[in-house]
VMD Tcl script that builds the backbone (N, CA, C; Angstrom):
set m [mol new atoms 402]
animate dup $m
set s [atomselect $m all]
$s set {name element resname resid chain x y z} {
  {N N UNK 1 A 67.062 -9.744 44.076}
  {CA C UNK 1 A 65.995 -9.228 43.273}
  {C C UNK 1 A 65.248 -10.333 42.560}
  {N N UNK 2 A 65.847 -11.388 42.107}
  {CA C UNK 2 A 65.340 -12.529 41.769}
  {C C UNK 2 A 64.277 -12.799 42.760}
  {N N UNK 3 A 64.286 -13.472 43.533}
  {CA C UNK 3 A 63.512 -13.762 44.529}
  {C C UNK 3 A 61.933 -13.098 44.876}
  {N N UNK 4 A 62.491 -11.402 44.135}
  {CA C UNK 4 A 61.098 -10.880 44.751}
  {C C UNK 4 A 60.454 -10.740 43.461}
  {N N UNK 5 A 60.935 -11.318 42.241}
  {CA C UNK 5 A 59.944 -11.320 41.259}
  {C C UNK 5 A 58.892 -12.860 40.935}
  {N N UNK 6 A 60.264 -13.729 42.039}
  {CA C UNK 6 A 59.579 -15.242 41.752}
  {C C UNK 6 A 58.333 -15.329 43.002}
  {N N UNK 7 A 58.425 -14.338 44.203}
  {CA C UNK 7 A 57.444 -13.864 44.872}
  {C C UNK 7 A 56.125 -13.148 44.238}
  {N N UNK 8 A 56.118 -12.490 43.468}
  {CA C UNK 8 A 54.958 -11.521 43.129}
  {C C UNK 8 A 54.646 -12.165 41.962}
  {N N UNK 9 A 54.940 -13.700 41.125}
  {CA C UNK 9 A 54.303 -13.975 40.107}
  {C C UNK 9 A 52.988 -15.419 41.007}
  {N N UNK 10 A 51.974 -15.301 40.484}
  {CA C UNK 10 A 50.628 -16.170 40.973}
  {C C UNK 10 A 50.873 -17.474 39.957}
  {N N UNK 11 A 50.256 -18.473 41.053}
  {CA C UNK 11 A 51.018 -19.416 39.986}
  {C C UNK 11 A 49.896 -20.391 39.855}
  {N N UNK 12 A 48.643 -20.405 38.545}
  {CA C UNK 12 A 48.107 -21.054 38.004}
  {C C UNK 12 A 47.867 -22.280 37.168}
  {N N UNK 13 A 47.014 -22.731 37.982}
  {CA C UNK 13 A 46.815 -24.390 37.324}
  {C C UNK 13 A 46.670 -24.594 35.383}
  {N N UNK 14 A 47.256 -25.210 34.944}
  {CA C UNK 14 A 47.067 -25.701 33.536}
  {C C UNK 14 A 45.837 -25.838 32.908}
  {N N UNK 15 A 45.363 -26.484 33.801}
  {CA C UNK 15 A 43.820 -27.147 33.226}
  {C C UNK 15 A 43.036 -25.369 33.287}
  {N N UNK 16 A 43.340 -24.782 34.168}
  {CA C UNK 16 A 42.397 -23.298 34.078}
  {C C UNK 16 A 42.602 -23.227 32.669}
  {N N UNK 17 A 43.737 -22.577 32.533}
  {CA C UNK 17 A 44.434 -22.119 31.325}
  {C C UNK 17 A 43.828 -22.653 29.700}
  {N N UNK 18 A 43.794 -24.125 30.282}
  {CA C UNK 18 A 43.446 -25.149 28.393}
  {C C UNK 18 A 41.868 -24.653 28.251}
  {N N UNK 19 A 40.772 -24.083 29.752}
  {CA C UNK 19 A 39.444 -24.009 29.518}
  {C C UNK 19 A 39.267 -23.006 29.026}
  {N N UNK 20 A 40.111 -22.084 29.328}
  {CA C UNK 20 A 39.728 -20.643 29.003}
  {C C UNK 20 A 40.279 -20.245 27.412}
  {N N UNK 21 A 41.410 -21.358 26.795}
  {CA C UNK 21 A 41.812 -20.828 25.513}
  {C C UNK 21 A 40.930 -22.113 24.346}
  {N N UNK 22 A 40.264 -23.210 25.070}
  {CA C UNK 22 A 39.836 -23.946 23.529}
  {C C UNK 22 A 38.206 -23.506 23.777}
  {N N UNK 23 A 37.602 -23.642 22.200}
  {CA C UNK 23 A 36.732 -23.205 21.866}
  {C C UNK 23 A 35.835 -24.403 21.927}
  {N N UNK 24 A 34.757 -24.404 21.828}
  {CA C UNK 24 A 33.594 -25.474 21.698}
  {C C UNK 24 A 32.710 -24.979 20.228}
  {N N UNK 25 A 31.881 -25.766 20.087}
  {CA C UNK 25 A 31.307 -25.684 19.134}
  {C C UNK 25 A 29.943 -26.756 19.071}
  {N N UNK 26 A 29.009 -25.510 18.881}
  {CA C UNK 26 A 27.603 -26.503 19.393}
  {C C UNK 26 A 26.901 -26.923 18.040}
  {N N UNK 27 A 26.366 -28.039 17.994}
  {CA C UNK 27 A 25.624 -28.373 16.739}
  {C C UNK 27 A 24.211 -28.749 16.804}
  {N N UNK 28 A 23.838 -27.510 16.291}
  {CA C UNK 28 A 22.486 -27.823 16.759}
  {C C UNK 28 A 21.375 -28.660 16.189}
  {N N UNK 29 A 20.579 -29.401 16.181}
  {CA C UNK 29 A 19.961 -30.647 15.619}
  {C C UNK 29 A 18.335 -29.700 15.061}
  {N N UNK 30 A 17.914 -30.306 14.564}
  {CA C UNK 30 A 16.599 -29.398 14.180}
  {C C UNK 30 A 15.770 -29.830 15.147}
  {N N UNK 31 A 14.497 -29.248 15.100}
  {CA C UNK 31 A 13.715 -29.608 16.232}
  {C C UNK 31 A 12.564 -30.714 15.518}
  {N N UNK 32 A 12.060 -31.731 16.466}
  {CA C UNK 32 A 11.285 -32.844 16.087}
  {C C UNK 32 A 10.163 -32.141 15.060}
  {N N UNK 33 A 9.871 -32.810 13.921}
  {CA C UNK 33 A 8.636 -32.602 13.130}
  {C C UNK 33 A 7.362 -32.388 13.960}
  {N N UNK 34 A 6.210 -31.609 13.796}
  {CA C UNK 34 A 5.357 -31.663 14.750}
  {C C UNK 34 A 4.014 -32.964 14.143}
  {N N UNK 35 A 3.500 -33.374 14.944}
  {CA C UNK 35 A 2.768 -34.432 14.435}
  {C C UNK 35 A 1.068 -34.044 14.650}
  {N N UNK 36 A 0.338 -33.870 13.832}
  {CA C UNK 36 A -1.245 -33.595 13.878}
  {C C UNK 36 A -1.707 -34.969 13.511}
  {N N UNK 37 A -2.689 -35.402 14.515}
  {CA C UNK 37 A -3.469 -36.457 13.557}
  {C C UNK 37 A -2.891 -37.581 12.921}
  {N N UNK 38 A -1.852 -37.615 13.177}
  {CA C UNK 38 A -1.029 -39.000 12.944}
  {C C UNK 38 A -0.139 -38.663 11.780}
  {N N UNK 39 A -0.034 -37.596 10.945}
  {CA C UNK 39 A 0.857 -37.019 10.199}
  {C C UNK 39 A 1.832 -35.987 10.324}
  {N N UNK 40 A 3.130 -36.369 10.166}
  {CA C UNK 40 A 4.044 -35.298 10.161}
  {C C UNK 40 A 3.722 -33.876 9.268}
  {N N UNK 41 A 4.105 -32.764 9.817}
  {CA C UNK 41 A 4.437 -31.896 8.838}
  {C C UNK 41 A 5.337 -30.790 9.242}
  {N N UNK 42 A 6.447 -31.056 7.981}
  {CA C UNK 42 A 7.466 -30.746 8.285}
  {C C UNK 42 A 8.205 -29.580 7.201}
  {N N UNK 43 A 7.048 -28.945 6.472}
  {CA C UNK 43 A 7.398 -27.712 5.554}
  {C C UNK 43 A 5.806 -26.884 5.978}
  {N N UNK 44 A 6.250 -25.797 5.510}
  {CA C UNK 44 A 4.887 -24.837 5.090}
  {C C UNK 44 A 4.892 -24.477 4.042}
  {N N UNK 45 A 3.256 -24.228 4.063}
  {CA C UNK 45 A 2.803 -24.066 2.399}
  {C C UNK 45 A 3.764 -22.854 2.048}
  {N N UNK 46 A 3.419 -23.194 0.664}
  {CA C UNK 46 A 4.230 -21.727 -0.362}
  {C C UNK 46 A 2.482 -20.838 -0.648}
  {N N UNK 47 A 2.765 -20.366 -0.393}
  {CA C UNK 47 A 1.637 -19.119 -0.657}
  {C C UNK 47 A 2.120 -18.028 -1.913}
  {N N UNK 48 A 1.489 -17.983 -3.204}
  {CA C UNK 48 A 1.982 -16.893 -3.877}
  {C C UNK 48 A 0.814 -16.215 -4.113}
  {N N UNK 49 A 0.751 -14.496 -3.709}
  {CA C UNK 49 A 0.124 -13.627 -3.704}
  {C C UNK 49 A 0.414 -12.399 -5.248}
  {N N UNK 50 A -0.395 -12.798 -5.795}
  {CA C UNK 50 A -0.950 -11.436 -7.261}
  {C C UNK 50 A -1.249 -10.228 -6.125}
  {N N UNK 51 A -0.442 -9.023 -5.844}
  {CA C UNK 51 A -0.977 -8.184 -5.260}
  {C C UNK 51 A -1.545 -6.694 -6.911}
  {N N UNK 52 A -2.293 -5.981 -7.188}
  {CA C UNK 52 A -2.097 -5.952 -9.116}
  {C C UNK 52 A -2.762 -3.792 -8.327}
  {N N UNK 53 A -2.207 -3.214 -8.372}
  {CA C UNK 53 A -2.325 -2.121 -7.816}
  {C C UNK 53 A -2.973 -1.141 -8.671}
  {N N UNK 54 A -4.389 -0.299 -8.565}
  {CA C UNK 54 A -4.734 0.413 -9.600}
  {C C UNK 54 A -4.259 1.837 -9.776}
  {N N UNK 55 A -3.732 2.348 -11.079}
  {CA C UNK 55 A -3.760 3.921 -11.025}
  {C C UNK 55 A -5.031 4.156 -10.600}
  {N N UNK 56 A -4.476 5.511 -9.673}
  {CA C UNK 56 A -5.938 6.522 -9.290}
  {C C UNK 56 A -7.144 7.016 -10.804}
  {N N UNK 57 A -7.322 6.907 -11.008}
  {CA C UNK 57 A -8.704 7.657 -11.796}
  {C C UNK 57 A -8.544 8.935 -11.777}
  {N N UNK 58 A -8.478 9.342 -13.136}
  {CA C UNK 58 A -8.504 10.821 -13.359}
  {C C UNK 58 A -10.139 11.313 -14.040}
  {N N UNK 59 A -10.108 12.741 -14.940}
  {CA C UNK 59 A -10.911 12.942 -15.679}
  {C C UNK 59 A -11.476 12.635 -17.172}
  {N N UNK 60 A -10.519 11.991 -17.691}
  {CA C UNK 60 A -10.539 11.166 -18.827}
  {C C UNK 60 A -10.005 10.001 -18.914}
  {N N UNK 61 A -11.432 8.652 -19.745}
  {CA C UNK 61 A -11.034 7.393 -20.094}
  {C C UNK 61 A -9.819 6.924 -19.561}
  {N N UNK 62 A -9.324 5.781 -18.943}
  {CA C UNK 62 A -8.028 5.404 -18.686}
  {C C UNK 62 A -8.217 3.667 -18.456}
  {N N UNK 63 A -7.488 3.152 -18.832}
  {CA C UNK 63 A -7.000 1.297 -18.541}
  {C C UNK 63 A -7.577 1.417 -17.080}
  {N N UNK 64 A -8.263 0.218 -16.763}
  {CA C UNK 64 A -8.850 -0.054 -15.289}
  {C C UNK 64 A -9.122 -1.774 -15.542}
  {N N UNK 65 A -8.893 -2.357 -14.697}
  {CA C UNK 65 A -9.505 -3.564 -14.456}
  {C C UNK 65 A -10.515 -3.867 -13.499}
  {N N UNK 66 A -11.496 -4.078 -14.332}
  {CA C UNK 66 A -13.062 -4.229 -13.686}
  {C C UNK 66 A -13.031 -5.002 -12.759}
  {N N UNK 67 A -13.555 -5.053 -11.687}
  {CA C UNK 67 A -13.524 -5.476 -10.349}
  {C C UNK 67 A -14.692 -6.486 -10.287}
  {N N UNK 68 A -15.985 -6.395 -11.102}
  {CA C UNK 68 A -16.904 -7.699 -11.205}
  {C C UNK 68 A -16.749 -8.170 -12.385}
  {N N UNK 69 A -16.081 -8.038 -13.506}
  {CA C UNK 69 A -15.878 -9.043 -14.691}
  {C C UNK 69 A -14.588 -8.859 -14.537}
  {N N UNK 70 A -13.785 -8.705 -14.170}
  {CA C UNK 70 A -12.070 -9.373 -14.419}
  {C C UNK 70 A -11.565 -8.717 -15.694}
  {N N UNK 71 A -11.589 -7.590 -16.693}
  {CA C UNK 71 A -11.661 -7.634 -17.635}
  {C C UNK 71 A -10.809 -6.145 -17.564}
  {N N UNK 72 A -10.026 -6.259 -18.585}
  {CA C UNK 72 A -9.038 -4.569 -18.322}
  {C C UNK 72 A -9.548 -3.832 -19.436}
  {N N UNK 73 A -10.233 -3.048 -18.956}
  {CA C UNK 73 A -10.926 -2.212 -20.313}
  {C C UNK 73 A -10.985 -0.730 -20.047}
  {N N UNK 74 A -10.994 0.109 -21.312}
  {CA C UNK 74 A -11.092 1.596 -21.247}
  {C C UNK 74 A -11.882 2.354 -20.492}
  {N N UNK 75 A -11.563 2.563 -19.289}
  {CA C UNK 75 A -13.756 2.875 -18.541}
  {C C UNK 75 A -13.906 3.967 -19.278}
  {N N UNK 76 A -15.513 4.106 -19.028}
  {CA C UNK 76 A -16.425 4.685 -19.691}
  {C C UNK 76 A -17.018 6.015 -18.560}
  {N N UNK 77 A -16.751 7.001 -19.292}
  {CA C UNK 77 A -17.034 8.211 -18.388}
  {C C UNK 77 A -18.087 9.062 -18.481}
  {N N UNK 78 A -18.731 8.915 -17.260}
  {CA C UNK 78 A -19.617 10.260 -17.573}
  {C C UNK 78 A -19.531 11.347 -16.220}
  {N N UNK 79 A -20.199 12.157 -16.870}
  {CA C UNK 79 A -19.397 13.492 -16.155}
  {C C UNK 79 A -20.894 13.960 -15.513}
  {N N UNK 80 A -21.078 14.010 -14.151}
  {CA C UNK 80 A -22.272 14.556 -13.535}
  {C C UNK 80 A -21.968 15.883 -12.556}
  {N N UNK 81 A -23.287 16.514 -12.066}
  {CA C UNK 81 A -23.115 17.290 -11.249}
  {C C UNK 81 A -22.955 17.151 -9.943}
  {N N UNK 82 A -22.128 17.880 -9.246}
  {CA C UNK 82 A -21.842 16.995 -7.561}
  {C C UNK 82 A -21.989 18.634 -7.033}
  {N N UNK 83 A -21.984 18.265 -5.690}
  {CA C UNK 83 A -22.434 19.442 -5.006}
  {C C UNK 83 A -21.256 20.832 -4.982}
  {N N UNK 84 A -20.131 20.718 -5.348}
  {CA C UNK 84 A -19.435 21.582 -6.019}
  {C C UNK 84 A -19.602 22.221 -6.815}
  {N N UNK 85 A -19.935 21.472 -8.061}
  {CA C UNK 85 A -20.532 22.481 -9.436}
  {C C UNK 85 A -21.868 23.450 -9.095}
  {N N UNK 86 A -23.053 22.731 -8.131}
  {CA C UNK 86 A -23.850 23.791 -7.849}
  {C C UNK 86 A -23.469 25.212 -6.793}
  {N N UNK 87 A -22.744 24.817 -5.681}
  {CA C UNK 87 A -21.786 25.768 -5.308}
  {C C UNK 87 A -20.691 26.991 -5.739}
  {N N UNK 88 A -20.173 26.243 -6.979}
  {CA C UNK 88 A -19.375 27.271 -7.675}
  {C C UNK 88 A -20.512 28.217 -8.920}
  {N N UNK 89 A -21.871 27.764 -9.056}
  {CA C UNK 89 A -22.522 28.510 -10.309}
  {C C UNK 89 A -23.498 29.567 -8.796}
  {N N UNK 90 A -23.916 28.852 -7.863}
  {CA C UNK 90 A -24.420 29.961 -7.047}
  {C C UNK 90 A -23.343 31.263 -6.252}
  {N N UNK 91 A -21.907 30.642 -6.113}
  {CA C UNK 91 A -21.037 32.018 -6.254}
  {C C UNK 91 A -20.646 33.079 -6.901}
  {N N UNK 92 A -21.029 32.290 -8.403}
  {CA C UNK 92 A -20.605 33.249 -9.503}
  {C C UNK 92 A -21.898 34.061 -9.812}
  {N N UNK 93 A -23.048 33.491 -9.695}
  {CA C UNK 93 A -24.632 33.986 -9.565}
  {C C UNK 93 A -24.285 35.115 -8.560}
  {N N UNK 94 A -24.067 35.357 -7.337}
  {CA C UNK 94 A -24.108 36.055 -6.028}
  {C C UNK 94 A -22.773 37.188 -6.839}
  {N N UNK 95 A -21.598 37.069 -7.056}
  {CA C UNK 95 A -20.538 37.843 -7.391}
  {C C UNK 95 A -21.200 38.881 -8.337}
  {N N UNK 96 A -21.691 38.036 -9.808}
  {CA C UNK 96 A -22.518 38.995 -10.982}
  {C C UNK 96 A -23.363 39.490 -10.976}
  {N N UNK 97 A -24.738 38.974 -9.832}
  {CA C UNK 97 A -25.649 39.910 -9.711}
  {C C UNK 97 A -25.718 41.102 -9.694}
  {N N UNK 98 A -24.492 42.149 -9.089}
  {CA C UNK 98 A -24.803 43.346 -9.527}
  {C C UNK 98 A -24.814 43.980 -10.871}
  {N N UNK 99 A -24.156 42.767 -11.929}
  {CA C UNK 99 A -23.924 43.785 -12.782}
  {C C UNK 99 A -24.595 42.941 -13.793}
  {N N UNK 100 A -25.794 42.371 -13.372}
  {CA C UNK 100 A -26.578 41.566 -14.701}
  {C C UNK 100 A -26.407 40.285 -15.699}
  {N N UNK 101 A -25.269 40.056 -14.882}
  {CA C UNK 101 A -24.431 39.191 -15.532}
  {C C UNK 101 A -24.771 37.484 -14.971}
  {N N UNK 102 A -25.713 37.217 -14.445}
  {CA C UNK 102 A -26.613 36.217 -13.722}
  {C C UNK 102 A -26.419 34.629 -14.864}
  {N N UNK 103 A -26.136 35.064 -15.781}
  {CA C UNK 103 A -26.023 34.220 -16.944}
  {C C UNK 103 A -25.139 33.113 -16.867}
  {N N UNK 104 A -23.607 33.944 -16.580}
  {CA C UNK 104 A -22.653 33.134 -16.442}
  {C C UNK 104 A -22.515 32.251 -15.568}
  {N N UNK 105 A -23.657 32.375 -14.642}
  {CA C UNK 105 A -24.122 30.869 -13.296}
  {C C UNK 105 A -23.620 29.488 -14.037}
  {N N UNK 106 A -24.767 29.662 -15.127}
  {CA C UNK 106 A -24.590 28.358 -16.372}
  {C C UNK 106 A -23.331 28.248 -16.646}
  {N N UNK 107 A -21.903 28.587 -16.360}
  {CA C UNK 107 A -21.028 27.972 -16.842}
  {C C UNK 107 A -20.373 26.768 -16.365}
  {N N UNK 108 A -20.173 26.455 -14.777}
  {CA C UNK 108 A -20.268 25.198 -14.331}
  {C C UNK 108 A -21.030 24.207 -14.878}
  {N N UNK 109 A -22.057 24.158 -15.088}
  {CA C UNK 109 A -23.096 23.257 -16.096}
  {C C UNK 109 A -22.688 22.537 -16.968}
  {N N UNK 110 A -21.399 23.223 -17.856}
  {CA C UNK 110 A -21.037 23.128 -18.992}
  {C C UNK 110 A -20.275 23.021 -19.235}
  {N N UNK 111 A -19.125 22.888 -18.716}
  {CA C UNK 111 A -17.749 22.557 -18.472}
  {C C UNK 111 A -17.161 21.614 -17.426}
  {N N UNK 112 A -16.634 20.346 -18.241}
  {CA C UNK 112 A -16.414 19.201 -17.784}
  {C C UNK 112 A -15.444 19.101 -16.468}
  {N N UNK 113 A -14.817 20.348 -16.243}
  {CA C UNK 113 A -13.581 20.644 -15.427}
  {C C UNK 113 A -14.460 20.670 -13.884}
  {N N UNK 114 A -15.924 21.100 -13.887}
  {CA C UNK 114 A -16.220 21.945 -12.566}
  {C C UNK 114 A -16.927 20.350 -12.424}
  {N N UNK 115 A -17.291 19.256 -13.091}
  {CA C UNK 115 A -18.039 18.279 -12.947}
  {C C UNK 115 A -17.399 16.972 -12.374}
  {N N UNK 116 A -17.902 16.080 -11.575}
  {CA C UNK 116 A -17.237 15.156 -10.716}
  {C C UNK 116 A -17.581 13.659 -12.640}
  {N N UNK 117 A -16.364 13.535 -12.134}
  {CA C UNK 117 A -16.580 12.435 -13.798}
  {C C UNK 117 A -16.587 10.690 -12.663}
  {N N UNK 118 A -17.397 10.067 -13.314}
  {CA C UNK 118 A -17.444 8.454 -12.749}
  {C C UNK 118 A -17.239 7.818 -13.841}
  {N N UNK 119 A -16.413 6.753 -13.608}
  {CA C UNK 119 A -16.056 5.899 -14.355}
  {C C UNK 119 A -16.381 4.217 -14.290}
  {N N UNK 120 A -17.272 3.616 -15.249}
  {CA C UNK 120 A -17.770 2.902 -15.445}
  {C C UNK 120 A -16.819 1.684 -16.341}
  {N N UNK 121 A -17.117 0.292 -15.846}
  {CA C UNK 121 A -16.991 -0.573 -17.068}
  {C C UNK 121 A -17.710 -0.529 -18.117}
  {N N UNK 122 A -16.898 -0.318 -19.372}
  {CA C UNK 122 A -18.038 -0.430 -20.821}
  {C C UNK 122 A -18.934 -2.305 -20.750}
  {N N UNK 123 A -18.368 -2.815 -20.299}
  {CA C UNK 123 A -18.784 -4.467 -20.746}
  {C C UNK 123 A -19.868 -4.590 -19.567}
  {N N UNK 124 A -20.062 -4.477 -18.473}
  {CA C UNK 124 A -20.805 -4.555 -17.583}
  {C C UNK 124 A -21.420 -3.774 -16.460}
  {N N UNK 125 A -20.890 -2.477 -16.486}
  {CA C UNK 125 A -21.625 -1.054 -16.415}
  {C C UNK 125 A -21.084 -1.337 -15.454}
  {N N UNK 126 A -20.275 -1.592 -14.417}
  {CA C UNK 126 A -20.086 -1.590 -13.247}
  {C C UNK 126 A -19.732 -0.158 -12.430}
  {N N UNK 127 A -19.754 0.406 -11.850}
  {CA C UNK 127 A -19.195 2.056 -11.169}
  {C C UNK 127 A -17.444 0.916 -10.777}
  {N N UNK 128 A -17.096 2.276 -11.502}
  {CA C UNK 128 A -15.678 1.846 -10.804}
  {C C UNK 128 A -14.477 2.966 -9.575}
  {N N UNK 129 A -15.309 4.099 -9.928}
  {CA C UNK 129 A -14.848 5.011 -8.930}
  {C C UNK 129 A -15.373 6.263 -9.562}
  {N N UNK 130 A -14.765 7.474 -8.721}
  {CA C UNK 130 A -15.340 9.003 -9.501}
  {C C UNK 130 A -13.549 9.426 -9.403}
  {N N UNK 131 A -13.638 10.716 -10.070}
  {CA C UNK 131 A -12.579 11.892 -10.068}
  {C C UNK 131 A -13.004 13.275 -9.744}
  {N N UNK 132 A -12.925 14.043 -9.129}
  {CA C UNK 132 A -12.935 15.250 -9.349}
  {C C UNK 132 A -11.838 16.221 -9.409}
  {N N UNK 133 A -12.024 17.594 -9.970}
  {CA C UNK 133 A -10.196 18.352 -10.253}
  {C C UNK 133 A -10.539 19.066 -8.649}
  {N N UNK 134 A -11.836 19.494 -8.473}
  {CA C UNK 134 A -12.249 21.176 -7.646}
  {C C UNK 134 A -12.368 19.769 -6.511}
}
mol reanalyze $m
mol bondsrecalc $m
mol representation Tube
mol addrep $m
């Protein structure tokens, strides 16, 4: 029985053996500086970016930084008519007509809620955006 186990074992070279169990280890070198114009350069710029994000604009005064004077100030609001407010006083005109009530058209007019508000720099009048609620 000896015999037929010293038969069925394969009998491999050493040197296989030492390639397959040691490790290597590569070191890698940096790559050559690139050369423009007769000068190395061998970093890149640092770039630092102010990215400065605005709240949206509502219907009343709010902190804004003016976009042609640089300047963070209270904008200045005024409240106009946009094609909504005339829309909502000719519905309510058309609804009341039957009952005489033609009057209450004028209430969009007059109430700051139905009106598109723009907001201005106080220091240099600049438009800085609108709001509307409707």
């Amino acid at each position: 029985m000896a015999s037929n186990s010293d038969e069925n074992q394969i009998n491999i070279p050493a040197a296989v053996l030492r390639v397959e169990t040691e490790t290597t280890s590569y070191h890698h070198e940096p790559p050559p500086p690139y050369y423009s114009a007769g000068t190395a350069v061998t970093e890149r710029p640092i770039i630092h970016q102010t990215i400065i994000i605005q709240a949206s604009l509502r219907d009343k005064p709010m902190l804004y930084e003016c976009s042609a004077c640089r300047e963070t100030v209270f904008t200045k609001v005024r409240y106009v008519n946009s094609q909504k407010t005339h829309l909502i006083a000719g519905f309510i005109c058309g609804f009341t007509v039957w009952c005489m009530l033609c009057c209450l058209a004028a209430i969009p007019y007059f109430v700051p809620a139905f009106k598109k508000a723009e907001h201005y720099c106080p220091i240099c009048n600049q438009f800085l955006g609108s709001y509307t609620k409707i």
